[in-house]
N, C-alpha and C positions, 0 to 999 in steps of 0.2 A: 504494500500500500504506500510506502513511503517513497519507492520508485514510481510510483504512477504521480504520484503527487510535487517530488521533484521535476519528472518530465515533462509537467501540466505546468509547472511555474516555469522552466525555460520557452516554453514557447510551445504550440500546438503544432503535429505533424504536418505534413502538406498535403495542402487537399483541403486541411481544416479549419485554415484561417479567418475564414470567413463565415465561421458559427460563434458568434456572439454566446451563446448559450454556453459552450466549453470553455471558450474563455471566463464568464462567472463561476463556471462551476471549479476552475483551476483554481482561480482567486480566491473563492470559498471555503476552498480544500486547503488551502496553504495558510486560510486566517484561523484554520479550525484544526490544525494538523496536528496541534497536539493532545485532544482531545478524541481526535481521530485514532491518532496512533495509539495513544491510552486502551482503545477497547482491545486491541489486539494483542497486546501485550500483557492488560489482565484479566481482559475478559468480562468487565463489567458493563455493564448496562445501565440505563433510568428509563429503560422500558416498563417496569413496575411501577415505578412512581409516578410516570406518566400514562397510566393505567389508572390506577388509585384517581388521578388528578381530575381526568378526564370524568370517573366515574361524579365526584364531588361538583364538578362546576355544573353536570346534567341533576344533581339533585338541588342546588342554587338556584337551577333555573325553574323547575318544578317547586320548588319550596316556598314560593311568593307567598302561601297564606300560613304557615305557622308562626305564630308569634311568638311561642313557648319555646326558650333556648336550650330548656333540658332536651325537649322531643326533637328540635333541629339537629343537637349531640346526636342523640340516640340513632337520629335515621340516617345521618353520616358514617355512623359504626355502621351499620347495616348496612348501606350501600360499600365502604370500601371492605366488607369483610373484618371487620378488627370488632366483631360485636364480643366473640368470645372470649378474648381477651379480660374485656371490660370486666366480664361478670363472673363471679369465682363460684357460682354454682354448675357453671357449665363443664 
């Protein structure tokens, strides 16, 4: 990956000069590359968390009528899964 991404910042093959679109994406890569490189090397992810995340901001949007901030809690454990956690009878 880190070969592609040095290739991408000297310059695009020929032929492909004239794709605007690889050129951002070269730019992209080399402003991102060490974040990039990071997954490859351990492997980690924030695919979870942006799962989780995702899951919260679709319960914010539906959530417009509770008013009550225990039950808003509540239904955010529920939606991202962390209900069991919560509750030591489970």
């Amino acid at each position: 990956m880190a070969r592609v991404i040095n290739t991408l910042r000297k310059g695009l093959p020929k032929g492909l000069e004239e794709l605007e679109e690889l050129a951002q994406l070269g730019r992209t890569l080399w402003r991102r590359r060490t974040d990039i490189l990071a997954y490859f090397d351990i492997g980690a992810s924030n695919g979870p968390v942006e799962a989780i995340n995702g899951r919260l901001e679709h319960l914010r949007g539906i959530a417009l009528g509770l008013r009550n901030l225990e039950h808003y809690i509540l239904r955010s454990l529920i939606q991202s899964g962390q209900l069991q956690r919560r509750i030591n009878a489970l």
